[in-house]
N, C-alpha and C positions, 0 to 999 in steps of 0.2 A: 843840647844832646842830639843825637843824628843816629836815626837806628834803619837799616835795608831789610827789607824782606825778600829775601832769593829765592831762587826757584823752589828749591826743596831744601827743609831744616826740618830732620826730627833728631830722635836721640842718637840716634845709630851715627848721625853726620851735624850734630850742632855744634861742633868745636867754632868751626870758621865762622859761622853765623853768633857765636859769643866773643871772639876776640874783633870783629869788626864794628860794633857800636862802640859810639861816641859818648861818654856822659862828659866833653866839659861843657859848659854855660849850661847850667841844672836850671834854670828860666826859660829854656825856650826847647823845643822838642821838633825835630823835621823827618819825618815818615818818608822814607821813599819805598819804590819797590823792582823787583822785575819787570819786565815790560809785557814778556808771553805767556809768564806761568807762575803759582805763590802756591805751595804746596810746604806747608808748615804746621807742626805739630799747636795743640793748644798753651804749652807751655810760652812758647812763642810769641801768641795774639796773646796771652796773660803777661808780659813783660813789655809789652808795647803798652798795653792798655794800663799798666803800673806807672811805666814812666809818663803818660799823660794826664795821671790824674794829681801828680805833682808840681805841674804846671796850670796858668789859667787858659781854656779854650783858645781864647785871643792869638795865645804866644804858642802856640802848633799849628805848624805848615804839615798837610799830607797831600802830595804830589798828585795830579790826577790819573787813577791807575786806570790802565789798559788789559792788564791782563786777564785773559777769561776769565778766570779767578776769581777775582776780585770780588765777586754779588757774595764770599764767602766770608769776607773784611765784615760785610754788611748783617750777612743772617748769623754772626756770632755778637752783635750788637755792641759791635766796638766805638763807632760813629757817634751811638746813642749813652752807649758808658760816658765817653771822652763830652758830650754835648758840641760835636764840631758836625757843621755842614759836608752833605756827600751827593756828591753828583750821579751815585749808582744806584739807579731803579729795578727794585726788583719783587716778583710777585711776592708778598709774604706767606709762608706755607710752613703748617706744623713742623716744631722740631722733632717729636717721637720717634723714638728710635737712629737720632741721627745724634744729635749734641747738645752737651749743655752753653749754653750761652754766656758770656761775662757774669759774672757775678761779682758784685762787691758785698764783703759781709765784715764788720764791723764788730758784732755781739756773738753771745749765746744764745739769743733768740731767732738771729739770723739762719746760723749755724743748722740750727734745730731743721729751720722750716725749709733749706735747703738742701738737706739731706734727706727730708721729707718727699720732697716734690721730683729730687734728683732719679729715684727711683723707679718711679712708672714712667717715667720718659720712656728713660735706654730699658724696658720691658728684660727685665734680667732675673734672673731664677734665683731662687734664694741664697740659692748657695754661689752662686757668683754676683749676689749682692752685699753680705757680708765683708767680703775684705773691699770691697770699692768704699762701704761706710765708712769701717775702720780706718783706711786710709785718707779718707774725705776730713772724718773728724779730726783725727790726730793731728794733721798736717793744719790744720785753719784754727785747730787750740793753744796749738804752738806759735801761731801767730798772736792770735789775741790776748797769749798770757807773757808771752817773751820778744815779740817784735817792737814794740814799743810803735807799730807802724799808724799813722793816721787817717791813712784809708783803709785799713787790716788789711785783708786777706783778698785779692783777686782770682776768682777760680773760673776754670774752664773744663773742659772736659767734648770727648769725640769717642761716635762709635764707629769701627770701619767696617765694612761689613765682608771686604776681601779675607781679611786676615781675623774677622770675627774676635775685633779686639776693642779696648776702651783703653784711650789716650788722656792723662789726667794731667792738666798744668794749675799749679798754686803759687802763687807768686806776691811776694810783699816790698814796701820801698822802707823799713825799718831801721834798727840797730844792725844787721846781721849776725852772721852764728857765732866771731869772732867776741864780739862784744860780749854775748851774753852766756861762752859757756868764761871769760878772764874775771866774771864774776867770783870763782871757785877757783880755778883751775889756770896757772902760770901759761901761757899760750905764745907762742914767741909768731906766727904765722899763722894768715888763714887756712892755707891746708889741712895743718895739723888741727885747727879749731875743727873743720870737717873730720878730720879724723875722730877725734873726740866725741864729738857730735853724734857718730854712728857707732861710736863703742858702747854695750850694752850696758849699765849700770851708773855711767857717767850723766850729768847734769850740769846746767853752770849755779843750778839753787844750794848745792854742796859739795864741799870735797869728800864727802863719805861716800867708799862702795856702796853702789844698788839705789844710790838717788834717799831721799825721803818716800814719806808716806804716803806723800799727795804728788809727788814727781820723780819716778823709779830712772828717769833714763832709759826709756826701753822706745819710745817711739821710735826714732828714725831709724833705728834698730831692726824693729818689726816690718818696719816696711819695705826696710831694703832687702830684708830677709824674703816677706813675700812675693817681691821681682824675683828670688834668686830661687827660689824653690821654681816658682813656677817658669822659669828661662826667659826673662824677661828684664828689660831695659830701666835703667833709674836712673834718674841724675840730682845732684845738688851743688848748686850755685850761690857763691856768696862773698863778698871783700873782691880779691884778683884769683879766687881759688874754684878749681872746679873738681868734683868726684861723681865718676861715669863708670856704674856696675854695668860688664857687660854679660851678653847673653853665655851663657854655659855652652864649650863646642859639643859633649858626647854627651848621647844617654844613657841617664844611668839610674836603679831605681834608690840607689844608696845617696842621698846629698846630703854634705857637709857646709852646715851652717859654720860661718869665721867670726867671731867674736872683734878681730881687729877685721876693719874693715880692707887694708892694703894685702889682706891676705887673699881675696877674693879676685878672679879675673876681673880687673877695671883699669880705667886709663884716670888720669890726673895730671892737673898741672895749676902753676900758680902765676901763670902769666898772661892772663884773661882779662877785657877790659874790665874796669872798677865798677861794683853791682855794690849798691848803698842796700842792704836789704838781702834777703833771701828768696834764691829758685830753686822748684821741685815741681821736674817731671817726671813721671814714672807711665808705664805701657804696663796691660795685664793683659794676658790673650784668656778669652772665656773657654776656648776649648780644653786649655791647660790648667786651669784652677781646679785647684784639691781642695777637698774638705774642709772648712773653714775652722772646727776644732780641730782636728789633724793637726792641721797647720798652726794654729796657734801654740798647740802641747809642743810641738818639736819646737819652737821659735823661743818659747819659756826655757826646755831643758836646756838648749845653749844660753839664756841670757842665765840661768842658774849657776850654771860652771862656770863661766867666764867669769861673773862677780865675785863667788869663792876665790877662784883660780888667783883674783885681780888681789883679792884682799890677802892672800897666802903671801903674794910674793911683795904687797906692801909691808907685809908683819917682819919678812925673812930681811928686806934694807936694815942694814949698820945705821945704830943711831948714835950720835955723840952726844954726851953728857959736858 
């Protein structure tokens, strides 16, 4: 496998930076980078750090980087996740208020104490701590309950302090999304697996509107809804397929939550290098974050309609006897 770190990859510009990694020969991993500059979102250093812990230490080459940057490779504790030698020295100094660092989390105990600790880092106000949990939790349960992955859940996260925003990357080397919604659900392509994936009431634990009791279908749902409310950037990654909610151009105080997710300004496409596993990064700008029951009542009322709506028009198909 052979993955570049370019100058700059966040969401707004990670197409090229996903269609140009390598996954063939899944044994061996070769890191290279830009020479003058690495300016990358953490979703990014969470899928490097994914794809290295699938291999053993030994069999990953990482290029000796030059770029100023780089002491950045280091204070996200990628070096020290991956257990590979680095030749960049650098003073070590509190992360508060700047980033969460690698994480690997495996359980529910992990989970817990990571969500825990995530908090008084990035010093966030209650109310724009809220959906950072919800989102933290959701995404690494979805891991540990349906990726089938064996190192779970990779997470990272970044606060920036220009745009007074929190940059969140989760990333897994699993089943991906394809596999686990064809559980349930006839799936002919990974796009359309992501499609499904974000449609509210769908699961791959059943083919019944509105999920079960204990898995409604509404995560990836929720979250992409709380990017969309608040005009902000998501993405999901998974098989050769990618879906990238973009920012909303006007303001407006009326928004319309989309129950199909192609309904929503976003780019896609299904010709992306092969990703064994699932990605998910998502941006929230703290200045823009609403109310966190606000936001959740309106993000329910559309997942209410749409599973009626879903279930109306299953009932209305001709059936043959």
């Amino acid at each position: 496998m052979k993955i570049y770190l370019p100058n700059s990859a966040f969401l707004g510009n990670i197409d090229p930076f996903l269609r140009s990694f390598e996954s063939s020969n899944s044994k061996k991993l070769e890191i290279t980078a830009n020479k003058k500059w690495i300016s990358i979102h953490p979703v990014v250093l969470s899928m490097v750090a994914a794809l290295g812990l699938t291999v053993s230490p030994s069999n990953i080459y990482c290029e000796k980087l030059e770029a100023v940057s780089r002491h950045y490779l280091k204070r996200m504790g990628l070096f020290n996740l991956l257990n590979i030698k680095s030749e960049i020295e650098i003073k070590e100094h509190e992360s508060t208020g700047r980033f969460i660092p690698l994480t690997k989390i495996t359980n529910s105990e992990e989970l817990t104490r990571f969500i825990t600790d995530m908090i008084p880092l990035l010093h966030l106000e209650p109310k724009q701590a809220e959906p950072i949990k919800y989102i933290v939790s959701e995404l690494v349960r979805n891991v540990l309950e349906h990726a089938q992955s064996e190192n779970g859940a990779i997470v990272s996260a970044q606060y920036y302090e220009k745009s007074n925003s929190i940059r969140i990357g989760i990333v897994d080397t699993g089943v991906g999304i394809k596999e686990t919604i064809t559980m349930s659900h006839k799936v002919p392509s990974h796009l359309e697996a992501l499609r499904l994936a974000l449609t509210p009431g769908i699961t791959g634990m059943t083919r019944r509107e509105g999920g079960t009791d204990y898995n409604a279908g509404a995560g990836l749902f929720f979250i992409k809804s709380i990017a969309k409310v608040n005009r902000d950037f998501f993405m999901i990654y998974s098989g050769d397929a990618m879906y990238k909610l973009l920012k909303s151009k006007h303001e407006s105080k009326h928004i319309r939550l989309c129950g199909n997710p192609f309904e929503d300004r976003h780019s896609k496409g299904d010709d992306f290098s092969f990703w064994k596993g699932t990605v998910v990064g998502i941006d929230l700008s703290l200045d823009a974050t609403r109310e966190f029951s606000i936001l959740l009542d309106l993000i329910r009322d559309t997942y209410v309609k749409t599973v009626k709506e879903r279930r109306k028009e299953r009932f209305r198909r001709p059936r043959f006897i």
